[in-house]
N, C-alpha and C positions, 0 to 999 in steps of 0.2 A: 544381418541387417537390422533386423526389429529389436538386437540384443546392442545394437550401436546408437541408434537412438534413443532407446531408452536411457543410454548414457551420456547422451548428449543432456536430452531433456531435466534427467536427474541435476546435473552441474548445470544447467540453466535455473535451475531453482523453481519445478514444476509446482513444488509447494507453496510458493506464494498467487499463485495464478487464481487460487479462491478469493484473495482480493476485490482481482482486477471482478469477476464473475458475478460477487454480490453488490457492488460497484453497478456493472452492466442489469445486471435482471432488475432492479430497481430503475433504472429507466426505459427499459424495453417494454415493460408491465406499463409505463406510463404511458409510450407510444402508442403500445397496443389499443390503449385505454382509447388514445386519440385519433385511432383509425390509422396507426402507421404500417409502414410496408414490414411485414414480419422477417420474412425474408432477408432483407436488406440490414436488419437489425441482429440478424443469428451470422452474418456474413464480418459484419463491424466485429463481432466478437473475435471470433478466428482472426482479425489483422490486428484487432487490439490485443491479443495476447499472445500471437508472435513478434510484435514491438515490443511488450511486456519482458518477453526471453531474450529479444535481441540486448536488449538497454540492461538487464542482469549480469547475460556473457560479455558485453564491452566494458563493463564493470570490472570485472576480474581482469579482460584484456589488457587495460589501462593498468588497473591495481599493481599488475603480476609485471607490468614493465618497471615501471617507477619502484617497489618493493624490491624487488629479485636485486634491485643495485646494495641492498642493505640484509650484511653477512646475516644474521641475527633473525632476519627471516626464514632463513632454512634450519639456522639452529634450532624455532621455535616447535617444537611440536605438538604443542597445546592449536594452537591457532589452524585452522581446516580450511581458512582461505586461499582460493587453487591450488587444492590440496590436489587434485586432480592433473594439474601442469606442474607441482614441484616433483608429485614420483612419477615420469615420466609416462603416464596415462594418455598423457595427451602435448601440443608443443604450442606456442602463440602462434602459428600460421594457421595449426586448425580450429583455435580458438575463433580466431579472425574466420576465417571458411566460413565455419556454421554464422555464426552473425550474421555475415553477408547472406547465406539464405535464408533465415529466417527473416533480415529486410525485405529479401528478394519479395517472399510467399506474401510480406504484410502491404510492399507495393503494388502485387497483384491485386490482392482485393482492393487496394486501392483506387487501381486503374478499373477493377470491374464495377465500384460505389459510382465513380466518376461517370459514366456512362448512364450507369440505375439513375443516380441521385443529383448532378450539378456540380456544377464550378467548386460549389464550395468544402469541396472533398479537398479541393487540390490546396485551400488553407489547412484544412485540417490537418490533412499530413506533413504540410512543411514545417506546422506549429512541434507534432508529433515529432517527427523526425528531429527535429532541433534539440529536444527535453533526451532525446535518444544518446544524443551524440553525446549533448551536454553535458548527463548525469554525472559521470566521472568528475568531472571540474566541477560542476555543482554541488556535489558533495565533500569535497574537498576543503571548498570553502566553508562548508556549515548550512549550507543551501538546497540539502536534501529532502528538507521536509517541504521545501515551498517549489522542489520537482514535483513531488509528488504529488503535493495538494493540487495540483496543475495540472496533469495528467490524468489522475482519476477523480476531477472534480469537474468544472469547467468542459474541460476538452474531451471528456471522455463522454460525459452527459451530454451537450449539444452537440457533439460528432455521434452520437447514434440518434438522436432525437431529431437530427437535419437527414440522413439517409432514411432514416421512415417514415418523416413527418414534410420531410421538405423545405424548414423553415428553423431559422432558430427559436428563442423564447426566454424572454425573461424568467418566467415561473421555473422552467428548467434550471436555470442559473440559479438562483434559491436554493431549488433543491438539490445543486450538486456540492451546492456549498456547506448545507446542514449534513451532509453524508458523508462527504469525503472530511469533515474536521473530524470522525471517529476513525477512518484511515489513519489522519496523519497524527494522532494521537495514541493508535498504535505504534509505530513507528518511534513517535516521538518516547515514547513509554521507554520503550528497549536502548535509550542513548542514556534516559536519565540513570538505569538502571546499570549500564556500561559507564558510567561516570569518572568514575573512578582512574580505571582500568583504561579510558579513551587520554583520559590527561596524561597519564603517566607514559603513556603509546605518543604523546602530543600529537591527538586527532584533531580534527578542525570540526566537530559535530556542533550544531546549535548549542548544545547544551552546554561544551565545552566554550565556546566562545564567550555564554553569556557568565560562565568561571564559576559559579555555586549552584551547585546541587538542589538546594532548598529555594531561590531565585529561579530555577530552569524549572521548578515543580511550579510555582505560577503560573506562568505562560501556557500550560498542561490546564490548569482551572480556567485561563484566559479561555482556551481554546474551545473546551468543551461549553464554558457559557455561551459563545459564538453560536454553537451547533445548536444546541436550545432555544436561542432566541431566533433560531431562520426558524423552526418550528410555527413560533407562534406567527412569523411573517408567512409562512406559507398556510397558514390558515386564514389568515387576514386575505392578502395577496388572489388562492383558490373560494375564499370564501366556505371553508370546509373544516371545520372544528378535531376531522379526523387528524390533521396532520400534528392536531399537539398530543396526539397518542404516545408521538416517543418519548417526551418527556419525562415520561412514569417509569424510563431507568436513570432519571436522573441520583437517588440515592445510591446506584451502585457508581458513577460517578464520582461521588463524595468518597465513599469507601474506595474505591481507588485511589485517589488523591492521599488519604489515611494512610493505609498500607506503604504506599511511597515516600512517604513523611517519614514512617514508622521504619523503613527500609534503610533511608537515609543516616538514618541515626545508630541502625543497630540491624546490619546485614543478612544476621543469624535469626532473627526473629519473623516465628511462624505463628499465625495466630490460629486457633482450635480452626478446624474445616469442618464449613456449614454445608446445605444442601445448596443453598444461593452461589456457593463457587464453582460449582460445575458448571459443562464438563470442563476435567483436569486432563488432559490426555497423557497416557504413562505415565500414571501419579508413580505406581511401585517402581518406573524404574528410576525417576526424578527423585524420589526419596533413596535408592540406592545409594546416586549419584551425590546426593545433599546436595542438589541444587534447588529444593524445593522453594525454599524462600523467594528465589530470583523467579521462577517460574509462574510460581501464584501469582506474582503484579503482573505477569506479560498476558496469562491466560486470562486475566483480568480483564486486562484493557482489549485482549480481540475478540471477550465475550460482550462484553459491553457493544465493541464496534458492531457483531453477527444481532445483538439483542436490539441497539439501534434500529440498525437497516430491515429486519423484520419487522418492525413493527410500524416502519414507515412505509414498508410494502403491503401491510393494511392495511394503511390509512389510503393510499395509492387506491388498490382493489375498492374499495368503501364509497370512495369518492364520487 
């Protein structure tokens, strides 16, 4: 039993669920701050991130129907996507199964907010549920990143800030704005970095869509200025100087942008390793592998995101 779950959860992609968590503790910390129901806020978490697992496994669901039609998929054996449903580990009906309970478990808490917290549970999960279904085609299009910024920006900050506070808030919107652009700039990081490799596959990724490599790194500076300037709004907005505390990673920012610039042009190129780039996690086996080079921008950009969100869960506390 506990050895089949774990296998479930593993090919749900449990690893990403740190995400959804430093997403969530940054506004639960805020609640708390505002006298929110603790309770009702540790409850949001558990159905936010079995929506999180469900919308991962309907990912591949989708993926593994639509692929499976194209020979070249099975030929490939580099590529580990339902790598679990091509050697028959597992089949699309159980694929499909689990989904449905992990909906199941995310409507319950649904149904139990709804009771706790108000009507307005019952938007938020339709909102949810829709970005669930959608992801698949959303992505498809090149409209992954603005699932995402959606889900764990907006909808994800005022659906727990409404079940323990009662109420939406402007101020929350700000701040899920300036948090979640290091999100989707992780994310966004890993397409630029797939570039290449996504056109040749002809993916439909933002990145690909907007056709150059060096034009897709823009949008990467766009975005991150975006997140910096809700900083100084939410200092203005709270009236609390702490919130431009995150600011002060803005040069690893820049140095990201560099590296990726630097990437762009010349795939192989690793620049000496400072103390500033940790942590590297399996640096020795990453160098094994020589995929170092690809690795250091990705570690990059979800240090930056973990360096962000800390420091604006200071400013939070401070406040």
């Amino acid at each position: 039993m506990v050895k089949n779950i774990l296998f479930w959860l593993n090919n749900s992609r449990l690893f990403s669920l740190p995400m959804t968590i430093m997403s969530w503790v940054i506004i639960f910390v805020y609640g708390i701050k505002q006298g929110g129901d603790i309770l009702n806020g540790i409850l949001a978490l558990v159905g936010i991130s079995f929506a999180h697992l469900a919308t991962n496994l309907f990912d591949d669901y989708v993926d593994y129907k639509a692929l499976s039609k194209d020979k070249k998929f099975f030929e490939n054996s580099v590529k580990t996507k339902c790598s679990y449903i091509k050697n028959g580990s597992a089949t699309l009906s159980d694929v499909l199964r689990v989904v449905v309970v992990y909906c199941v478990i995310a409507l319950l808490i649904g149904i139990i907010l709804f009771f706790r917290s108000g009507v307005g549970v019952l938007w938020l999960a339709f909102l949810g549920g829709i970005i669930t279904l959608a992801y698949p085609k959303l992505s498809s299009v090149g409209l992954s990143e603005v699932a995402v910024g959606t889900a764990f920006g907006p909808l994800l900050f005022e659906g727990v800030y409404y079940v323990m506070c009662g109420n939406f808030s402007g101020f929350v919107l700000l701040l899920s704005i300036a948090t979640v652009v290091f999100t989707v700039g992780l994310l966004y990081t890993h397409t630029i970095l797939d570039f290449d490799g996504d056109m040749c596959a002809e993916k439909k990724t933002l990145c690909c869509r907007i056709g150059d490599k060096n034009r897709a790194l823009i949008l990467l500076a766009v975005l991150y200025f975006i997140g910096y300037m809700m900083c100084f709004s939410l200092a203005l907005f709270g009236k609390n100087l702490w919130y431009i505390l995150p600011v002060i990673t803005c040069p690893f920012a820049i140095m990201l942008y560099v590296l990726l610039k630097l990437y762009n042009n010349d795939k192989s190129f690793v620049p000496e390793i400072h103390w500033w780039y940790y942590p590297l996690d399996n640096w020795d086996a990453v160098e094994k592998e020589g995929t170092e080079s690809f690795y250091l921008r990705l570690y990059q950009a979800r240090n930056l995101m973990i360096w962000f969100s800390l420091l604006m869960l200071v400013a939070i506390l401070m406040d």
